[in-house]
MIDOFI-293533 format. One record per atom (N, C-alpha, C): atom name; residue number from 1; residue in one letter; y negated, x, z negated; chain. Coordinates in Angstrom, 2 decimals, always signed. Layout:
residues N
atom a=CA; k=NUM; r=a; north=Y; east=X; up=Z; c=A
...
//
This chain:
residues 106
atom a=N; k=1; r=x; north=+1.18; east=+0.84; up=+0.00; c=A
atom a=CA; k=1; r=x; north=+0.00; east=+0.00; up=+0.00; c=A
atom a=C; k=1; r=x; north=-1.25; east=+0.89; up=+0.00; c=A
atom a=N; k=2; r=x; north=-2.41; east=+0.57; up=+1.10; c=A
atom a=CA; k=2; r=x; north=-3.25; east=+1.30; up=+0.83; c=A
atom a=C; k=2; r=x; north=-4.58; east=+0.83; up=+0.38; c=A
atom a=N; k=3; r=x; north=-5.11; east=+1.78; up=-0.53; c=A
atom a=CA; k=3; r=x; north=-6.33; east=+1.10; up=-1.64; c=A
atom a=C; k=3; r=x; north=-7.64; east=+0.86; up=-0.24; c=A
atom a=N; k=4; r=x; north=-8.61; east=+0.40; up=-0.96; c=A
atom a=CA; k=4; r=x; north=-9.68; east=+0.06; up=+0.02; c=A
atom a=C; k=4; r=x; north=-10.96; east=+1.36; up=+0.47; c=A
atom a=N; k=5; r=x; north=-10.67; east=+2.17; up=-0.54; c=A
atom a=CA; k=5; r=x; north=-11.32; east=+3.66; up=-0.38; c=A
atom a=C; k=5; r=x; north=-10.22; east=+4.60; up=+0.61; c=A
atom a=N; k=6; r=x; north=-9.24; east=+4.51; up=+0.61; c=A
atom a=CA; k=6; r=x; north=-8.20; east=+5.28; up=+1.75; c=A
atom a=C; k=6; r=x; north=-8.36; east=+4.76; up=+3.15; c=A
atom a=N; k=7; r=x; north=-9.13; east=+4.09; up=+3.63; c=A
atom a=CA; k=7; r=x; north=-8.87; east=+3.24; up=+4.89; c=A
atom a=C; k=7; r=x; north=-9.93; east=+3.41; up=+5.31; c=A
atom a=N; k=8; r=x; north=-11.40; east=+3.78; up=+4.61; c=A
atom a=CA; k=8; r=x; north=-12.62; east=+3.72; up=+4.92; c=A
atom a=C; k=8; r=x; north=-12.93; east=+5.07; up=+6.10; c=A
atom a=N; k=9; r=x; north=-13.31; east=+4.98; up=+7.19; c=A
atom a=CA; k=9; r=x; north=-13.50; east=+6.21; up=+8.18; c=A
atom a=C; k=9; r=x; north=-14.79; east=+6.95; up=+7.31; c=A
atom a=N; k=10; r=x; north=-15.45; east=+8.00; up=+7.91; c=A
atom a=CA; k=10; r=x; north=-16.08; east=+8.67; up=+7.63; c=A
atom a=C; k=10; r=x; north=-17.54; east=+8.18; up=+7.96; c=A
atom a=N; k=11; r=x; north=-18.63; east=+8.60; up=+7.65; c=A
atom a=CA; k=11; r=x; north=-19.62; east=+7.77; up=+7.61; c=A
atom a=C; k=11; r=x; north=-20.52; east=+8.51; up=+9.35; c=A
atom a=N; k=12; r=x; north=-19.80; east=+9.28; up=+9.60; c=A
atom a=CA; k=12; r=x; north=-20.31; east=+9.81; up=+11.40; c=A
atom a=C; k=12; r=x; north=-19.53; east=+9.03; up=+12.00; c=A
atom a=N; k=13; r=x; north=-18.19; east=+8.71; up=+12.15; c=A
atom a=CA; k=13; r=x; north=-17.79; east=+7.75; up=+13.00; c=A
atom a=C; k=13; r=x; north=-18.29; east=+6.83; up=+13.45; c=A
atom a=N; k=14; r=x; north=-18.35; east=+5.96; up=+11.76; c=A
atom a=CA; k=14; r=x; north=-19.04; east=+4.46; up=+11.72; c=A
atom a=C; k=14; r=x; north=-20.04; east=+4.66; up=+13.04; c=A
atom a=N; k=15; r=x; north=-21.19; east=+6.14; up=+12.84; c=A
atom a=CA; k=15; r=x; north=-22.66; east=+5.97; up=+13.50; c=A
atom a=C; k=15; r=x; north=-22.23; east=+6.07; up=+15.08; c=A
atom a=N; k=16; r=x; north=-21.01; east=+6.62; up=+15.31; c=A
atom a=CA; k=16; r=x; north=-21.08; east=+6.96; up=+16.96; c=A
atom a=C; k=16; r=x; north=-20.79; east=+6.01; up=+17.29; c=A
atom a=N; k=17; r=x; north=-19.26; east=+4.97; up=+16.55; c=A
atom a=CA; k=17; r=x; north=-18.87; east=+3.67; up=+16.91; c=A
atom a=C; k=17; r=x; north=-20.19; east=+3.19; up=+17.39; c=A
atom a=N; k=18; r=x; north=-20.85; east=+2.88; up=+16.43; c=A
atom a=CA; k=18; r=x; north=-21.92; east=+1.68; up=+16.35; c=A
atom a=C; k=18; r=x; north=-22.96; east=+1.68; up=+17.49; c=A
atom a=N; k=19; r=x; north=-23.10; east=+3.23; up=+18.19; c=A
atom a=CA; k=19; r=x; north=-23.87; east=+3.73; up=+19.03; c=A
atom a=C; k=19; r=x; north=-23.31; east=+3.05; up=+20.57; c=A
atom a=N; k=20; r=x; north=-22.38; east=+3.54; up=+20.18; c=A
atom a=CA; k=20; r=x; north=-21.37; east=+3.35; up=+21.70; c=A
atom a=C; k=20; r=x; north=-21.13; east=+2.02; up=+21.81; c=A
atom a=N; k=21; r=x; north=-21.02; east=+1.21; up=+20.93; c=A
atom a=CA; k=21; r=x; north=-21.07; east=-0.45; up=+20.78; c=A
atom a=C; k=21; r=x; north=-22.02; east=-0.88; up=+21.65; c=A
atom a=N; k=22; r=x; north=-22.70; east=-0.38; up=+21.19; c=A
atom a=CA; k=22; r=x; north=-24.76; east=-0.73; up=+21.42; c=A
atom a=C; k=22; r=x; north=-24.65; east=-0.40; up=+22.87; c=A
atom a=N; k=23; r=x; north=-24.64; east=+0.69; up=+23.17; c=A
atom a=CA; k=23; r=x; north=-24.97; east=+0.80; up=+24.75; c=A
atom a=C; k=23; r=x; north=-24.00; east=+0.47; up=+25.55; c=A
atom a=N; k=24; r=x; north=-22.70; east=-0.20; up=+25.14; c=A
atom a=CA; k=24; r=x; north=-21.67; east=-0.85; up=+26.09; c=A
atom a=C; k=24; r=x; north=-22.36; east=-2.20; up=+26.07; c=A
atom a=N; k=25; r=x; north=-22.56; east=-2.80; up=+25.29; c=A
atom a=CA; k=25; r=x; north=-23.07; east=-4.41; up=+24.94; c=A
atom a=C; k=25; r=x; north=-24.21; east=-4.77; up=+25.33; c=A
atom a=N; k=26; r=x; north=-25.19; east=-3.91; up=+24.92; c=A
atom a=CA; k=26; r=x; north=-26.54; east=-3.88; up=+25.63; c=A
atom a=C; k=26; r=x; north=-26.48; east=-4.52; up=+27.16; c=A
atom a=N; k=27; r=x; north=-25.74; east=-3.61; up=+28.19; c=A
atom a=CA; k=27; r=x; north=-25.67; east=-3.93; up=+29.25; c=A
atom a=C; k=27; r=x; north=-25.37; east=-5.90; up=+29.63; c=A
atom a=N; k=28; r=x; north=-24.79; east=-6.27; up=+28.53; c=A
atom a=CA; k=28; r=x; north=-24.39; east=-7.72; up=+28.96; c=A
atom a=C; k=28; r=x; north=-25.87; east=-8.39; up=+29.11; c=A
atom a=N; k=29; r=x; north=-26.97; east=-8.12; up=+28.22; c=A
atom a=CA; k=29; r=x; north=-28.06; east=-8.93; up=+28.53; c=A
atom a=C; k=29; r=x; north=-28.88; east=-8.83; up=+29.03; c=A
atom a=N; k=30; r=x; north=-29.72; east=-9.31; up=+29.98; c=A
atom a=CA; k=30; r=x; north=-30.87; east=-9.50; up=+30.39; c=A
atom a=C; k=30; r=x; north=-32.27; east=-8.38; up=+29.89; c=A
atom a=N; k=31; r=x; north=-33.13; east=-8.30; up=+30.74; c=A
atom a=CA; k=31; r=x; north=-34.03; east=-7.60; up=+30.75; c=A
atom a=C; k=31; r=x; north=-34.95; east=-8.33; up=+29.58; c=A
atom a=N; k=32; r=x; north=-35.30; east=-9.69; up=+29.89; c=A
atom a=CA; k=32; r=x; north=-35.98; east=-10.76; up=+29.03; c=A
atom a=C; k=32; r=x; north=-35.03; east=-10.99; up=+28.09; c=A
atom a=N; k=33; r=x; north=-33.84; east=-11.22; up=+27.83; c=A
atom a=CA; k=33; r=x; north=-33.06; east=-11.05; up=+26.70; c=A
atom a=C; k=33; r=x; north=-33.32; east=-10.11; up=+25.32; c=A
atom a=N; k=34; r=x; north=-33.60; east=-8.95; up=+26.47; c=A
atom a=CA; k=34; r=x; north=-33.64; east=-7.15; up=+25.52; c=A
atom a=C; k=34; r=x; north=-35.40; east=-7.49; up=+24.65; c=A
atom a=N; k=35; r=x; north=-36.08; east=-7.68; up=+25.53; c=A
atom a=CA; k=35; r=x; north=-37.45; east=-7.88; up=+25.68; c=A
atom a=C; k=35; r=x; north=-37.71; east=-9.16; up=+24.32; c=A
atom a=N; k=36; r=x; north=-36.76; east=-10.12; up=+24.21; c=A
atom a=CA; k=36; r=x; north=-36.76; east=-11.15; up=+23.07; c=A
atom a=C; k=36; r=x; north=-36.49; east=-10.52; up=+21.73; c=A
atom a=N; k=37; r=x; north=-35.13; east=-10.15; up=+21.99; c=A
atom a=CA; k=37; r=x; north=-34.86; east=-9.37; up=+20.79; c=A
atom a=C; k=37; r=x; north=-35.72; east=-8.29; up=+20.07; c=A
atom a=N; k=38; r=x; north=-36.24; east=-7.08; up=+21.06; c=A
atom a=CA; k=38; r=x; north=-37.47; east=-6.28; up=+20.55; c=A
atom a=C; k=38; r=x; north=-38.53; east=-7.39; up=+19.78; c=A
atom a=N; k=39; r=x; north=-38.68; east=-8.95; up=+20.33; c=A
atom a=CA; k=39; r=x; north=-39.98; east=-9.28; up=+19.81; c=A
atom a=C; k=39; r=x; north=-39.26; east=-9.81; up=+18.48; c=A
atom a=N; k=40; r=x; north=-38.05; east=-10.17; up=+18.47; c=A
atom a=CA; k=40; r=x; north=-38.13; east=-10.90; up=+17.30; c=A
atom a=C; k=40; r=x; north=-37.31; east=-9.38; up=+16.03; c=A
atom a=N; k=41; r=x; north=-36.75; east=-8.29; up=+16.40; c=A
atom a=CA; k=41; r=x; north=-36.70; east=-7.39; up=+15.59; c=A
atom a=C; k=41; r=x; north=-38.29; east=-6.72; up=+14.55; c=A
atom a=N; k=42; r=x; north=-39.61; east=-6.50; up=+15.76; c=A
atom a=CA; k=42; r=x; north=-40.71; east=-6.72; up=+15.14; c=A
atom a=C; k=42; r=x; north=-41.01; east=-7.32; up=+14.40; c=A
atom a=N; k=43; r=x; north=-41.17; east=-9.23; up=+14.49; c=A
atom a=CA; k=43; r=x; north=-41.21; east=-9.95; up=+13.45; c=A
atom a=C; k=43; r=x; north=-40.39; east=-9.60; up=+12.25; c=A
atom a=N; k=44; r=x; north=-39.12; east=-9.30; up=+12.86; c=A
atom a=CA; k=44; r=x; north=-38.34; east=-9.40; up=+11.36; c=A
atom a=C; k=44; r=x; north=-39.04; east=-7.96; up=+10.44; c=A
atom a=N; k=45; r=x; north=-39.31; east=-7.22; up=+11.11; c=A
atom a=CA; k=45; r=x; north=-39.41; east=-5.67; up=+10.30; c=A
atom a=C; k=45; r=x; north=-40.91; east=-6.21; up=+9.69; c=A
atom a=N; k=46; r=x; north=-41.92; east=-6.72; up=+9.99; c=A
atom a=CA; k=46; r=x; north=-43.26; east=-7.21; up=+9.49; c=A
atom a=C; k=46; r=x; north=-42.80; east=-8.19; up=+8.30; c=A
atom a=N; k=47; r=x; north=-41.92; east=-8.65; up=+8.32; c=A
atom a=CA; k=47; r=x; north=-41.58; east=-9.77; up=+7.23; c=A
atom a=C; k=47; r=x; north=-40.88; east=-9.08; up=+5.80; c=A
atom a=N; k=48; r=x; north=-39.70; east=-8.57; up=+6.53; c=A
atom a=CA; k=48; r=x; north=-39.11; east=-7.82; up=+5.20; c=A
atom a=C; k=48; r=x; north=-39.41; east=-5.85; up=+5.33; c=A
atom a=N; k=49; r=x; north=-40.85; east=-6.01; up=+5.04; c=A
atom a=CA; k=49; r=x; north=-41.24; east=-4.59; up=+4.93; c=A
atom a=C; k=49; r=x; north=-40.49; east=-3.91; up=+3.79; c=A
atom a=N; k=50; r=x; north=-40.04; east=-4.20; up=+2.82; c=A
atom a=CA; k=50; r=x; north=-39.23; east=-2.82; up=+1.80; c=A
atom a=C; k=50; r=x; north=-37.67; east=-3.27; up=+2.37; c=A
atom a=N; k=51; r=x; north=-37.04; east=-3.17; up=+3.17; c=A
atom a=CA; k=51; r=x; north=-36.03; east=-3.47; up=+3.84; c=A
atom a=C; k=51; r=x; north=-35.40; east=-2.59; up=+5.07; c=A
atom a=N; k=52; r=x; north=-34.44; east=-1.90; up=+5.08; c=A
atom a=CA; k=52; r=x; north=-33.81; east=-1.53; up=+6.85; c=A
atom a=C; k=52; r=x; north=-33.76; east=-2.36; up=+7.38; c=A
atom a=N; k=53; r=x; north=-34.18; east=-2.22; up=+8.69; c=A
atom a=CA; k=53; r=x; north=-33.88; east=-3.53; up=+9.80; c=A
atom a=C; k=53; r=x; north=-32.74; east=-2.70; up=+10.75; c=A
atom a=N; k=54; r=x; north=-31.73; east=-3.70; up=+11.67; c=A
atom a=CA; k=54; r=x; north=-30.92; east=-3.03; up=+12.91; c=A
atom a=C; k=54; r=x; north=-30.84; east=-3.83; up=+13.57; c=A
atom a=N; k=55; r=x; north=-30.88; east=-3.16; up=+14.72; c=A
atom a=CA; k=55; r=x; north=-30.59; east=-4.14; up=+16.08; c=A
atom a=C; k=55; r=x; north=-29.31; east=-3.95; up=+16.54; c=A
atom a=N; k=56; r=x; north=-28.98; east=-4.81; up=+16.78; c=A
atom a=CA; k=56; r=x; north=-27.39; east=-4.23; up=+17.41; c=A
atom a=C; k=56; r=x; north=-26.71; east=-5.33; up=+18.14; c=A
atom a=N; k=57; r=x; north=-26.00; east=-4.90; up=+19.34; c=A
atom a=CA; k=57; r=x; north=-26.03; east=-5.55; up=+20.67; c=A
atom a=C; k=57; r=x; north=-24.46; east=-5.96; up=+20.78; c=A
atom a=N; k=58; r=x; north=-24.12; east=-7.35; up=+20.31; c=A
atom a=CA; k=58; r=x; north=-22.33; east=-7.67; up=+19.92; c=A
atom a=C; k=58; r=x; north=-22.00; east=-8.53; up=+21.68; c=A
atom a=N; k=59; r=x; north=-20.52; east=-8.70; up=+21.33; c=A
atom a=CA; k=59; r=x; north=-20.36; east=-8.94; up=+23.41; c=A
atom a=C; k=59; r=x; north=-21.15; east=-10.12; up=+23.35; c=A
atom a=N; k=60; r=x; north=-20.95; east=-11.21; up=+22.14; c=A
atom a=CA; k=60; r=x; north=-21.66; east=-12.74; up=+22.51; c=A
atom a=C; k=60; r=x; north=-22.96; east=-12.72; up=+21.59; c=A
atom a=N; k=61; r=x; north=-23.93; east=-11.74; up=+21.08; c=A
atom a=CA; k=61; r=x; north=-24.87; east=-12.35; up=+20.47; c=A
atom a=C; k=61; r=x; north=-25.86; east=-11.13; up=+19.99; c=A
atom a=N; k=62; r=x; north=-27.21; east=-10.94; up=+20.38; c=A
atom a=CA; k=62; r=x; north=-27.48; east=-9.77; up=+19.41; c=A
atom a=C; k=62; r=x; north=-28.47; east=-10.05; up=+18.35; c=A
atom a=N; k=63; r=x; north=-27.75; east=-9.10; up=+17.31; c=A
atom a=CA; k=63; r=x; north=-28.20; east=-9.45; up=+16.14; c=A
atom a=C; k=63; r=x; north=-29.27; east=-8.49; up=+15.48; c=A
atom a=N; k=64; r=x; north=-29.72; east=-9.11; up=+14.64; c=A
atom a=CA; k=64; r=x; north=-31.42; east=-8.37; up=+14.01; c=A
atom a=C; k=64; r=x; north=-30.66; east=-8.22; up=+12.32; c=A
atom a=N; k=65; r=x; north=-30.50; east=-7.16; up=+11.74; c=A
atom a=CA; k=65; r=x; north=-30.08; east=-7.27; up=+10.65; c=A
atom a=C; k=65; r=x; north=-30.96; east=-6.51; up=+9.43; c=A
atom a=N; k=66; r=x; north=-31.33; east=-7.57; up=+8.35; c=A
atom a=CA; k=66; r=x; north=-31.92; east=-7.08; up=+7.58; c=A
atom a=C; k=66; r=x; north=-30.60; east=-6.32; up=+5.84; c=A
atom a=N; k=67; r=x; north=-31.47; east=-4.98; up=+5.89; c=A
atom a=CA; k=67; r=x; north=-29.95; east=-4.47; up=+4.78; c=A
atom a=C; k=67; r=x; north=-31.12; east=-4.91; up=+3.34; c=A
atom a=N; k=68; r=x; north=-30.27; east=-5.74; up=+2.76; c=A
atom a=CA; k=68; r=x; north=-30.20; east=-5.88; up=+1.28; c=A
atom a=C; k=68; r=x; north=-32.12; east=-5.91; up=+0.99; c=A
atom a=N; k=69; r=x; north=-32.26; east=-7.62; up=+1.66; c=A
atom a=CA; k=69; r=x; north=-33.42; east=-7.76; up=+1.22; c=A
atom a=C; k=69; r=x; north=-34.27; east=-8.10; up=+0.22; c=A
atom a=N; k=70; r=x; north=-35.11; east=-7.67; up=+0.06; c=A
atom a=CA; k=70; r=x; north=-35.93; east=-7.68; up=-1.59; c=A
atom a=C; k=70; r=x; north=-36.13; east=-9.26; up=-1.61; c=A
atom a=N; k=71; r=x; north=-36.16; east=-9.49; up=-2.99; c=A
atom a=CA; k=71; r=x; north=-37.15; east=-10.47; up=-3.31; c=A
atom a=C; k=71; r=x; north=-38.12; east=-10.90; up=-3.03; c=A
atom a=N; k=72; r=x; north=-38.91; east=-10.13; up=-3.30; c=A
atom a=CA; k=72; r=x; north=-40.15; east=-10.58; up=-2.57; c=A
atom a=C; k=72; r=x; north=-40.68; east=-10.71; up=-1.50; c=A
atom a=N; k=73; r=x; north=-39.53; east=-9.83; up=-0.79; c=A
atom a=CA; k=73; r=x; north=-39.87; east=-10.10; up=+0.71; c=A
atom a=C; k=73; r=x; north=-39.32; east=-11.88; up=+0.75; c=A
atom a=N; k=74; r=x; north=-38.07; east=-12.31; up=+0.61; c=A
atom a=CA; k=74; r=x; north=-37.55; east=-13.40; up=+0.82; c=A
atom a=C; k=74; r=x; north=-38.38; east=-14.65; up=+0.88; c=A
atom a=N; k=75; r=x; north=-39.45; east=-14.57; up=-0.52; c=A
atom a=CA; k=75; r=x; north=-40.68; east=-15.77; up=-0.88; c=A
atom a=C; k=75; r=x; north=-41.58; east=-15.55; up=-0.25; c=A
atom a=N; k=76; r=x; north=-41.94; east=-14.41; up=+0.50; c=A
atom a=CA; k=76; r=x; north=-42.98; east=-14.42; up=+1.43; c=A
atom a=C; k=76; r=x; north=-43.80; east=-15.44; up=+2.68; c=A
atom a=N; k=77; r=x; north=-45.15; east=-15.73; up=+2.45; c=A
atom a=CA; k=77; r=x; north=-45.35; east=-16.44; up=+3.83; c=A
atom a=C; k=77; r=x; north=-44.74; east=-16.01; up=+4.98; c=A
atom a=N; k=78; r=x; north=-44.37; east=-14.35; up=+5.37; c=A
atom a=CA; k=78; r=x; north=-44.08; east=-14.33; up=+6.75; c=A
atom a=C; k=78; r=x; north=-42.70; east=-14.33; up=+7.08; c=A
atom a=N; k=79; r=x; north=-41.64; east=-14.76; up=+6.01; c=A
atom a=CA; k=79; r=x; north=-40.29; east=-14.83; up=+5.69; c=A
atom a=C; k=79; r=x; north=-40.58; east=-16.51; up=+6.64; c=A
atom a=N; k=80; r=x; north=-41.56; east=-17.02; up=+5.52; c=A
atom a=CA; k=80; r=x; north=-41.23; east=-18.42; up=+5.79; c=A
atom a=C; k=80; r=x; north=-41.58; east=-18.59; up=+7.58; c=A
atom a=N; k=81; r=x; north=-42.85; east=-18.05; up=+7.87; c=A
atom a=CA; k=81; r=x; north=-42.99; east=-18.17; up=+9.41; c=A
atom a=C; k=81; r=x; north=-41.74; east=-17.72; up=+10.51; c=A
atom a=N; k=82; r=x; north=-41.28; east=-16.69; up=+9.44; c=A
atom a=CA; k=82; r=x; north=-40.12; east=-16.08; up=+10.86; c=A
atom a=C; k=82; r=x; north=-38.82; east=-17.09; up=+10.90; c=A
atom a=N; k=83; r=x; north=-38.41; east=-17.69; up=+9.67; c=A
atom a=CA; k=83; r=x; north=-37.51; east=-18.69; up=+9.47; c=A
atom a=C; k=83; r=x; north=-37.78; east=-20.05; up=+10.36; c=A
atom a=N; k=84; r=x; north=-39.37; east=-20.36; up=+10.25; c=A
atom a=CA; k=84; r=x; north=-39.81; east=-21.32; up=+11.46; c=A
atom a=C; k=84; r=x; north=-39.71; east=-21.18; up=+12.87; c=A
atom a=N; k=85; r=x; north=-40.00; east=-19.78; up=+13.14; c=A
atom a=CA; k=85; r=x; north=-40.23; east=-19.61; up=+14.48; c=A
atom a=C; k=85; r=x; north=-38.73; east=-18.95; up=+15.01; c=A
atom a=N; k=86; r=x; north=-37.57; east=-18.58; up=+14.04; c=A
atom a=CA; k=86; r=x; north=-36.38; east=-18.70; up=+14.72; c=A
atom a=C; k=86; r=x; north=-35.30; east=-19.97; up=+14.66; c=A
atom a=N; k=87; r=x; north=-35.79; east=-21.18; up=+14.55; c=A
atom a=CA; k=87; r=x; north=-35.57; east=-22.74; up=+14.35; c=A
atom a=C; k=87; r=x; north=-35.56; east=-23.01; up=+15.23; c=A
atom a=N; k=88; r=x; north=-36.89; east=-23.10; up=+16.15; c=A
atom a=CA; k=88; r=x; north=-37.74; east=-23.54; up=+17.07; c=A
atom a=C; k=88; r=x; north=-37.11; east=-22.81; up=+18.55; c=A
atom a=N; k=89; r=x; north=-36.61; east=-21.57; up=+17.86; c=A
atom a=CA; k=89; r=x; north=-35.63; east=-20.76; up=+19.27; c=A
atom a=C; k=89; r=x; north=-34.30; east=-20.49; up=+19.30; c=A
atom a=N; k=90; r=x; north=-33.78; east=-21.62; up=+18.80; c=A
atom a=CA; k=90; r=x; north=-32.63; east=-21.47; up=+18.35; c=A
atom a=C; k=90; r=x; north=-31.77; east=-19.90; up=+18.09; c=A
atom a=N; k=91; r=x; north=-32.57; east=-19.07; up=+17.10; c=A
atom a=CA; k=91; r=x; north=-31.92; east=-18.22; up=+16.41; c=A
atom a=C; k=91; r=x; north=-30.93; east=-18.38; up=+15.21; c=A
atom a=N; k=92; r=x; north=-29.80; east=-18.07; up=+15.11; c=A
atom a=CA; k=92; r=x; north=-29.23; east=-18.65; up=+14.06; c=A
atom a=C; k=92; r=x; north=-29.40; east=-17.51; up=+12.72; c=A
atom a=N; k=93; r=x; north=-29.45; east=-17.79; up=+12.02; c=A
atom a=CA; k=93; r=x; north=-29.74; east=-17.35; up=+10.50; c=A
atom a=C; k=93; r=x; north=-28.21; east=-17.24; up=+9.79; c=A
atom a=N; k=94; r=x; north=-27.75; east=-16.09; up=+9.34; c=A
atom a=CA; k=94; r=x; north=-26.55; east=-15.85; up=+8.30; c=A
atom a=C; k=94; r=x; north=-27.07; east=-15.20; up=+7.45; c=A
atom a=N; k=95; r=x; north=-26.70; east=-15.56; up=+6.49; c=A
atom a=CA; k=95; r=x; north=-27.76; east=-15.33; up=+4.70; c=A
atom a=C; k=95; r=x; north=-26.15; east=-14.89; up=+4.10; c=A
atom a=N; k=96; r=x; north=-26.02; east=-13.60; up=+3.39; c=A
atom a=CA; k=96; r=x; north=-25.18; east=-13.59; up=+2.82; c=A
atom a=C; k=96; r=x; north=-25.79; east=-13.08; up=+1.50; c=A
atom a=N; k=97; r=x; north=-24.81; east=-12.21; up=+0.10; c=A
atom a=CA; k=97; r=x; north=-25.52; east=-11.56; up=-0.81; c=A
atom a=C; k=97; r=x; north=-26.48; east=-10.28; up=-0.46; c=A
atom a=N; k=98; r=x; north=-25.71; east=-9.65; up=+0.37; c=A
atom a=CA; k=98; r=x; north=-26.29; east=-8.36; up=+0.73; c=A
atom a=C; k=98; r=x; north=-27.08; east=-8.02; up=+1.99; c=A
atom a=N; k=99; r=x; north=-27.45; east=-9.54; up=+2.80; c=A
atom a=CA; k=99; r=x; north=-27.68; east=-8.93; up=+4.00; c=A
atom a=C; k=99; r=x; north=-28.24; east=-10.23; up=+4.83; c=A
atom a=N; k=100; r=x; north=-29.03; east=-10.09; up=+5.85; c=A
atom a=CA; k=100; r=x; north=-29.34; east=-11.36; up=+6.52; c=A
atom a=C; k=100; r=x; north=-29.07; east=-11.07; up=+7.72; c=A
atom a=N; k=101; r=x; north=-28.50; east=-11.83; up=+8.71; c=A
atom a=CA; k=101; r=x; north=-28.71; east=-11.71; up=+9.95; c=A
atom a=C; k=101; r=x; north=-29.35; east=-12.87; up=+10.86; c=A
atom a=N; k=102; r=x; north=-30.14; east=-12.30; up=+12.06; c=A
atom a=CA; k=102; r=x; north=-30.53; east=-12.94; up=+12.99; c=A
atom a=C; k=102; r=x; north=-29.65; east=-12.46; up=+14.24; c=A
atom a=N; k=103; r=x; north=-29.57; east=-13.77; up=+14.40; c=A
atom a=CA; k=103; r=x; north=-28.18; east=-13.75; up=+15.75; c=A
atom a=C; k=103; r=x; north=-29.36; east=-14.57; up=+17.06; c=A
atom a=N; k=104; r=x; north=-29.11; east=-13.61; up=+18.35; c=A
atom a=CA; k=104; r=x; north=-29.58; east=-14.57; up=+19.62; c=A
atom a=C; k=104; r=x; north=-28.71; east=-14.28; up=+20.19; c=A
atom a=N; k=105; r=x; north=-27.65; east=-15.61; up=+20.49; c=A
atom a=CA; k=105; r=x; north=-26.89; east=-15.96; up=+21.68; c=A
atom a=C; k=105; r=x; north=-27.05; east=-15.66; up=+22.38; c=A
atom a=N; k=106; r=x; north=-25.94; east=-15.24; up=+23.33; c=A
atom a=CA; k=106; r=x; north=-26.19; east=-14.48; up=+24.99; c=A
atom a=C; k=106; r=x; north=-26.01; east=-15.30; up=+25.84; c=A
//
């Protein structure tokens, strides 16, 4: 049986995987696709300023990911605007403990 620390790759892998993900996937979308996502990764990075943001390009959806957002970013007016204005564009929102994502369908 193997524990959950024996299975974990090394933390350079993870980054090349994730690289090579990105620029295989990338290719599936659109110029105005790429061009959306840049606008709404901006918004998100203006909203949760004490936060990492990532972009990252999956086969059906790319996602805007905020790592382990503060509090105060969360109650923020521009939390609340970006939550409005990805409603309105059908962005979907996944809220977990550690992490938020913004997903745009391909």
């Amino acid at each position: 049986m193997k524990f959950r620390e024996e299975s974990k790759q090394p933390a350079w892998i993870c980054v090349l995987d994730a690289k090579s993900r990105n620029e295989r996937y990338s290719k599936l979308f659109s110029d105005d696709q790429k061009d959306f996502g840049d606008l709404l990764y901006q918004a998100v990075s203006n909203a949760y300023i004490r936060s990492r943001i990532f972009k990252n390009y999956r086969k059906q959806f790319l996602a805007v990911k905020v790592e382990a957002p503060k509090f105060e970013d969360r109650i923020s007016k521009e939390v609340e605007q970006l939550d409005t204005f990805c409603i309105s564009n059908n962005i979907q929102i996944h809220k977990t403990n550690t992490s938020i994502v913004y997903r745009i369908p391909l």
